[in-house]
GUVO-109139 format. One line per 5 residues: number of its first residue (from 1); for each residue x, y, z of N, C-alpha, C, O. Coordinates in nm, 4 decimals, decimal comma. Example, Ala and Ser with C-alpha at 12.3 -4.5 7.8 and 13.67 -1.06 7.14 Angstrom:
! residues 2
1 = 1,3190/-0,5690/0,7800/1,2300/-0,4500/0,7800/1,3200/-0,3300/0,7800/1,4236/-0,3319/0,8465 | 1,2850/-0,2250/0,7080/1,3670/-0,1060/0,7140/1,2900/0,0030/0,7870/1,3409/0,1138/0,8039
END
This chain:
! residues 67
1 = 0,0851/-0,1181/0,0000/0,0000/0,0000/0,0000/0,0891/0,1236/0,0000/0,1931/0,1352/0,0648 | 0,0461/0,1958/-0,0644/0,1871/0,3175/-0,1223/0,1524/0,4237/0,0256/0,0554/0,4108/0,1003 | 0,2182/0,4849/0,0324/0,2434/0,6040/0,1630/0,1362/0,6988/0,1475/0,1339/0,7139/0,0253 | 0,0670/0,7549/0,1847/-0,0184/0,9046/0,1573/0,1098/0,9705/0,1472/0,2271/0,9397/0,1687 | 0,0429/1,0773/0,1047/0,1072/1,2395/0,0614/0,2001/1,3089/0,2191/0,3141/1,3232/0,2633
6 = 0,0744/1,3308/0,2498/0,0789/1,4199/0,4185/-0,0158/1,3407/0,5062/-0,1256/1,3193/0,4548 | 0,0069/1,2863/0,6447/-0,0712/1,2188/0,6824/-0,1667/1,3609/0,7808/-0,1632/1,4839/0,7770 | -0,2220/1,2873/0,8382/-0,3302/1,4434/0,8931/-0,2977/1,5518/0,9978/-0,3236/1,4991/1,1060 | -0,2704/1,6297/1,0107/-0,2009/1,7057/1,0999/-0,3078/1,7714/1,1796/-0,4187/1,7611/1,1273 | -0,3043/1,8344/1,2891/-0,3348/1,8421/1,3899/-0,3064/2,0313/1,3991/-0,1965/2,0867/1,4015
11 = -0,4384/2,0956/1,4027/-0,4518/2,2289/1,3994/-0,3606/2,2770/1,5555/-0,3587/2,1746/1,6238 | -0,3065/2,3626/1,6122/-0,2587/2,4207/1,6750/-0,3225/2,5271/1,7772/-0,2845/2,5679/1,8869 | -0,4372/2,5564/1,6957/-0,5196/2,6575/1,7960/-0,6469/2,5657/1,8299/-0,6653/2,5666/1,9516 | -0,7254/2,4996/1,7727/-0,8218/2,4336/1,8142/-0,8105/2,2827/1,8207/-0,9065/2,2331/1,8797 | -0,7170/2,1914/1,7751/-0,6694/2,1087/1,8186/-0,7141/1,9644/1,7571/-0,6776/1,8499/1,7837
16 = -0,8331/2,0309/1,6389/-0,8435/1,9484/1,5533/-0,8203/1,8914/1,4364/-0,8023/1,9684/1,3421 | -0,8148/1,7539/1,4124/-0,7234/1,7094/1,2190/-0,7699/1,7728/1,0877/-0,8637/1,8382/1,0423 | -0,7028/1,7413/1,0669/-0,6960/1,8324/0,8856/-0,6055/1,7724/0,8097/-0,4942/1,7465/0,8556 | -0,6348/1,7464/0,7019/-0,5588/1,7543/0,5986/-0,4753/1,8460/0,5397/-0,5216/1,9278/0,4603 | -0,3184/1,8428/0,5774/-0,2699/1,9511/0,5354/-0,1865/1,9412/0,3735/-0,0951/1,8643/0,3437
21 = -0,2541/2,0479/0,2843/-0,2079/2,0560/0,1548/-0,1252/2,1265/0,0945/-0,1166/2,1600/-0,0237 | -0,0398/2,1555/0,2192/0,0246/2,2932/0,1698/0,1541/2,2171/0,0622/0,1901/2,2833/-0,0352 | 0,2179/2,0789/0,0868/0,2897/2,0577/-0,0595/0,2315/2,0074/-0,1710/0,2992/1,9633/-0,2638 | 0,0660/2,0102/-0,1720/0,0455/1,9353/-0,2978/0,0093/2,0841/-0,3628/0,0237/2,2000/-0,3238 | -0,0582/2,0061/-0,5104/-0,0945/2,1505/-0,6209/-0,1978/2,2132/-0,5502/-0,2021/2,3307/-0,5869
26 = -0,2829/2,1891/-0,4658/-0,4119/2,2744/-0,3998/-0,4310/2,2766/-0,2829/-0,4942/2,1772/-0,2472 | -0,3917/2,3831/-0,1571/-0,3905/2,3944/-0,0726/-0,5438/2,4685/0,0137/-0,5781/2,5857/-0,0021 | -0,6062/2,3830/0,0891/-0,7411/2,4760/0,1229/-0,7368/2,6509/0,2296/-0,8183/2,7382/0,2595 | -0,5881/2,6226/0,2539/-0,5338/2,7486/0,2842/-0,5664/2,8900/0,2154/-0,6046/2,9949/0,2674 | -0,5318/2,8508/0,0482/-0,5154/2,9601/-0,0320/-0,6921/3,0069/-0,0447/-0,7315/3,0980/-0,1176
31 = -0,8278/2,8773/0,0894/-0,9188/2,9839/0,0556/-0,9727/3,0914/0,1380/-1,0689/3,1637/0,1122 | -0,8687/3,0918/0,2796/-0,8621/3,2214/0,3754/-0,7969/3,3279/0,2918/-0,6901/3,2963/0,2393 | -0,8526/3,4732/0,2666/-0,7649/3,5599/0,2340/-0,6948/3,6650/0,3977/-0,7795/3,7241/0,4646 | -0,5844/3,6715/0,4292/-0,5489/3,7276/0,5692/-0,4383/3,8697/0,5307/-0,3789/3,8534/0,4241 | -0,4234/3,9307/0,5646/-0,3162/4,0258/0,5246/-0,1909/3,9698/0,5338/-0,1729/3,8480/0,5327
36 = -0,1004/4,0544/0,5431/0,0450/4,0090/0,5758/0,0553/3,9890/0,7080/0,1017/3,8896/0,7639 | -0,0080/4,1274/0,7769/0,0229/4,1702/0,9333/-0,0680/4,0535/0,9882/-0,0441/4,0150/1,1027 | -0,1509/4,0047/0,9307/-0,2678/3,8708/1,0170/-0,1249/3,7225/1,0114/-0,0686/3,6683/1,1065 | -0,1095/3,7005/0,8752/-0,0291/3,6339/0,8541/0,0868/3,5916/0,9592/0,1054/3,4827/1,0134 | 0,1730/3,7377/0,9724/0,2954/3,7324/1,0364/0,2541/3,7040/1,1885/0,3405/3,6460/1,2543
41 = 0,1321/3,7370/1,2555/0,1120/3,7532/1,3925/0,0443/3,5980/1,3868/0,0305/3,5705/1,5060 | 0,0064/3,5089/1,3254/-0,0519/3,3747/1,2927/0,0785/3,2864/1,3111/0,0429/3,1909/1,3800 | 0,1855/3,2771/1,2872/0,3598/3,2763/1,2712/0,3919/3,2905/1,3644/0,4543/3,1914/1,4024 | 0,3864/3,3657/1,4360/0,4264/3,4227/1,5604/0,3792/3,3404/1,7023/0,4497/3,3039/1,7963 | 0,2363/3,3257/1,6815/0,1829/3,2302/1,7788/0,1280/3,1006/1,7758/0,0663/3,0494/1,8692
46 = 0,1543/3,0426/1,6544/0,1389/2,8867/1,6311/0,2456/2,8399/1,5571/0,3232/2,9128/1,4953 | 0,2517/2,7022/1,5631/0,3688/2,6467/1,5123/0,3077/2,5739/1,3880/0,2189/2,4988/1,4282 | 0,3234/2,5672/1,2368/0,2650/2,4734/1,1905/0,1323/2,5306/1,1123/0,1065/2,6494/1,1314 | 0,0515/2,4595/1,0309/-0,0336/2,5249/0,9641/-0,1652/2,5224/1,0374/-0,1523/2,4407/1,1286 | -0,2781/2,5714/1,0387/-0,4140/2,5849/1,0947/-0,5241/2,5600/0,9946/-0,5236/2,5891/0,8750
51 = -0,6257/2,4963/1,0704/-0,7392/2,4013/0,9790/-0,7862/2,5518/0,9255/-0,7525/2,6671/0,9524 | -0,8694/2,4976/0,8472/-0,9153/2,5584/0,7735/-1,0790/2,6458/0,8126/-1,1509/2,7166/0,7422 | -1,0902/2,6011/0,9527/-1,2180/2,6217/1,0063/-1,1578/2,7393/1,1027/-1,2353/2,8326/1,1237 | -1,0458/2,7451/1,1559/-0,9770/2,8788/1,2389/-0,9431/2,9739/1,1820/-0,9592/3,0878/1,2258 | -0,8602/2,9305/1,0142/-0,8046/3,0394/0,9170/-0,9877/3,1170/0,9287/-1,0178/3,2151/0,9967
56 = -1,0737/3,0420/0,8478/-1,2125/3,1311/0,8137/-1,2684/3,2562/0,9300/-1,3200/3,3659/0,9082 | -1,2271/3,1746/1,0820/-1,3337/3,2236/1,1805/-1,2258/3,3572/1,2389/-1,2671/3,4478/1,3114 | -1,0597/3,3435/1,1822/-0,9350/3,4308/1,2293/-1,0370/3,5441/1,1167/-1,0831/3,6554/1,1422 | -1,0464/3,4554/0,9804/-1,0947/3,5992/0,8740/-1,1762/3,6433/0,9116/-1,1511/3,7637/0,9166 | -1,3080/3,6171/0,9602/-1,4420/3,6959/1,0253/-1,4108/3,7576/1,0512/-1,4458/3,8724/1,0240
61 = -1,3061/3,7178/1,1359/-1,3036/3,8281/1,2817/-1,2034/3,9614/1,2522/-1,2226/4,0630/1,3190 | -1,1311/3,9593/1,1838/-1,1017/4,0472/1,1024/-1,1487/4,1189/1,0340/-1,1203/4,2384/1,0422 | -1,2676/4,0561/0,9109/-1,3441/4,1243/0,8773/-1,4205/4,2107/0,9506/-1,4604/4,3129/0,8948 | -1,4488/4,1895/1,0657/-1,5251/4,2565/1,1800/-1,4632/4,3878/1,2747/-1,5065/4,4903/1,3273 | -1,3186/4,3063/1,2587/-1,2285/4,4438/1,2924/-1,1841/4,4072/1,4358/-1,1243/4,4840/1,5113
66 = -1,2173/4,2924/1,4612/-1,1368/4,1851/1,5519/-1,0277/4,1186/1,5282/-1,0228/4,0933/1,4078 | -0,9482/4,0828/1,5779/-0,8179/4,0185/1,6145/-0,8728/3,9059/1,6434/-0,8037/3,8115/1,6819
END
């Protein structure tokens, strides 16, 4: 049985699995849009990539004008 890609990684802020795609051709990352300054402060306090359900609810809250 051949290896998976990425096996499931484990979000950092909420602590749940995901599939992380960041080396294949389509990453579900690229469908949070975050600034740089969201970005760099995301870097800063997690290690590792974040599901895709924290990137969205980090964007709300941004959109909202929350941190």
């Amino acid at each position: 049985m051949p290896e998976p890609k990425h096996a499931d990684a484990r979000c950092p802020r909420c602590g749940g699995t995901f599939h992380c795609g960041a080396r294949e051709a389509s990453c579900d990352c690229a469908q949070a849009r975050l600034d740089d300054a969201a970005l760099a402060e995301l870097q800063q306090a997690f290690e590792g990539c974040l599901c895709l359900a924290c990137l969205r609810a980090i964007q709300a809250g941004l959109n909202r004008g929350m941190a």
